[in-house]
Structures are given as C-alpha cells and as structure tokens.
C-alpha positions in Angstrom: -22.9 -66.0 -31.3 -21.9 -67.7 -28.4 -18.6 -68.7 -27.2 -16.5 -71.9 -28.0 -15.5 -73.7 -24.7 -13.5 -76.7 -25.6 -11.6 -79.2 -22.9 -8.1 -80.1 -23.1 -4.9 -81.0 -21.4 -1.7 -78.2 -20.5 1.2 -79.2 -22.5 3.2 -76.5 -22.0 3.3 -73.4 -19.5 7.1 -72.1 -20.2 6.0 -68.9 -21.3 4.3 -66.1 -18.9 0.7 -66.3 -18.7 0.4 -68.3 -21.7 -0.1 -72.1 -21.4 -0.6 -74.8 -24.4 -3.6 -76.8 -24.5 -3.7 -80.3 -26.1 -7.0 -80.8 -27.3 -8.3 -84.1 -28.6 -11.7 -84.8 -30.8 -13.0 -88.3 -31.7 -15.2 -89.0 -34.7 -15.8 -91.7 -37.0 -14.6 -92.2 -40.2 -16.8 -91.8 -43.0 -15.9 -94.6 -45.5 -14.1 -96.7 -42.6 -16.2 -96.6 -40.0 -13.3 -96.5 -37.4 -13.0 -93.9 -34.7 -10.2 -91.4 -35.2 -8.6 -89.6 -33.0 -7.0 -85.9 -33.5 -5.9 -84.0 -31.5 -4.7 -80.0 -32.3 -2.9 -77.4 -29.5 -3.9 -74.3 -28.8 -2.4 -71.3 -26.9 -4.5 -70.1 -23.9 -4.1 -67.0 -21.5 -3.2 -67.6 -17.8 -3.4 -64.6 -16.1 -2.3 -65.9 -13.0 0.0 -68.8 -14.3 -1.6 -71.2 -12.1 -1.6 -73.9 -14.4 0.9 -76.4 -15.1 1.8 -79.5 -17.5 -0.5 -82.1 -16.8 -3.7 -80.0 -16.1 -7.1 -80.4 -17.1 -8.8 -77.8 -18.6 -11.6 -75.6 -19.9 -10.8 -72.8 -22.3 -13.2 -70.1 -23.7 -12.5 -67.8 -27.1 -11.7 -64.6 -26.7 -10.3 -61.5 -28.4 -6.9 -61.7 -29.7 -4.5 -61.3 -27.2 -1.6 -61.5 -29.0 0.0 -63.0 -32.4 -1.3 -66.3 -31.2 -3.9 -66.2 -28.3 -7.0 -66.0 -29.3 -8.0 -68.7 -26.2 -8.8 -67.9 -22.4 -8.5 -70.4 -19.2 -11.7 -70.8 -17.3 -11.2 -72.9 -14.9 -9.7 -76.4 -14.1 -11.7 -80.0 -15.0 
C-alpha cells in the first residue's frame, strides 16, 4: 500500500527534530453544499531541524517514531 504524502504548513518546531504540521482539507458539505474547511496537525520528523514556523511542506507516513510521530518531512513546497 503506498504511502500517504499530504501538504501542510510548520506550526511549531520547539521540540528537537520534531516539527508540527497544520494541515488543511476542503470539501463540500453534503446537505449544505458549502465548502468547509478543516484543518488537523500532525507531528513530523526533522532530522536535521531545518524547518521552521511558517514553512511549507510535504510529509510522508512512516513507522512510528515515537509516542506521537508517525509522519516524516520530505522536502519543502
């Protein structure tokens, strides 16, 4: 199965080699027809932390790398 890669923006980096990623979806409503946006965070490795707040993003899943990582940085937008 292949790999989730989703595209987000760094919220956070205060932590080593982790940074959080804001990511945002838009779909439309099913009984209101509106367009909804959500948006959820997840916690990504940064080996090298070269990332900081404000960044745009790719992240990839991965194996668990700790309590809460289960996300790897690819590369910057």
């Amino acid at each position: 199965m292949p790999k989730r890669i989703l595209q987000g923006t760094v919220t956070s980096n205060a932590n080593a080699q982790t940074v959080t990623v804001s990511v945002e979806r838009r779909f439309k409503h099913p009984v209101l027809a509106k367009t909804i946006r959500k948006s959820k965070k997840y916690r990504a490795h940064d080996e090298t932390n070269q990332f900081n707040v404000g960044d745009q993003v790719r992240i990839q899943e991965c194996a668990p790398k700790s309590k809460t990582k289960r996300w790897e940085v690819l590369d910057r937008v």
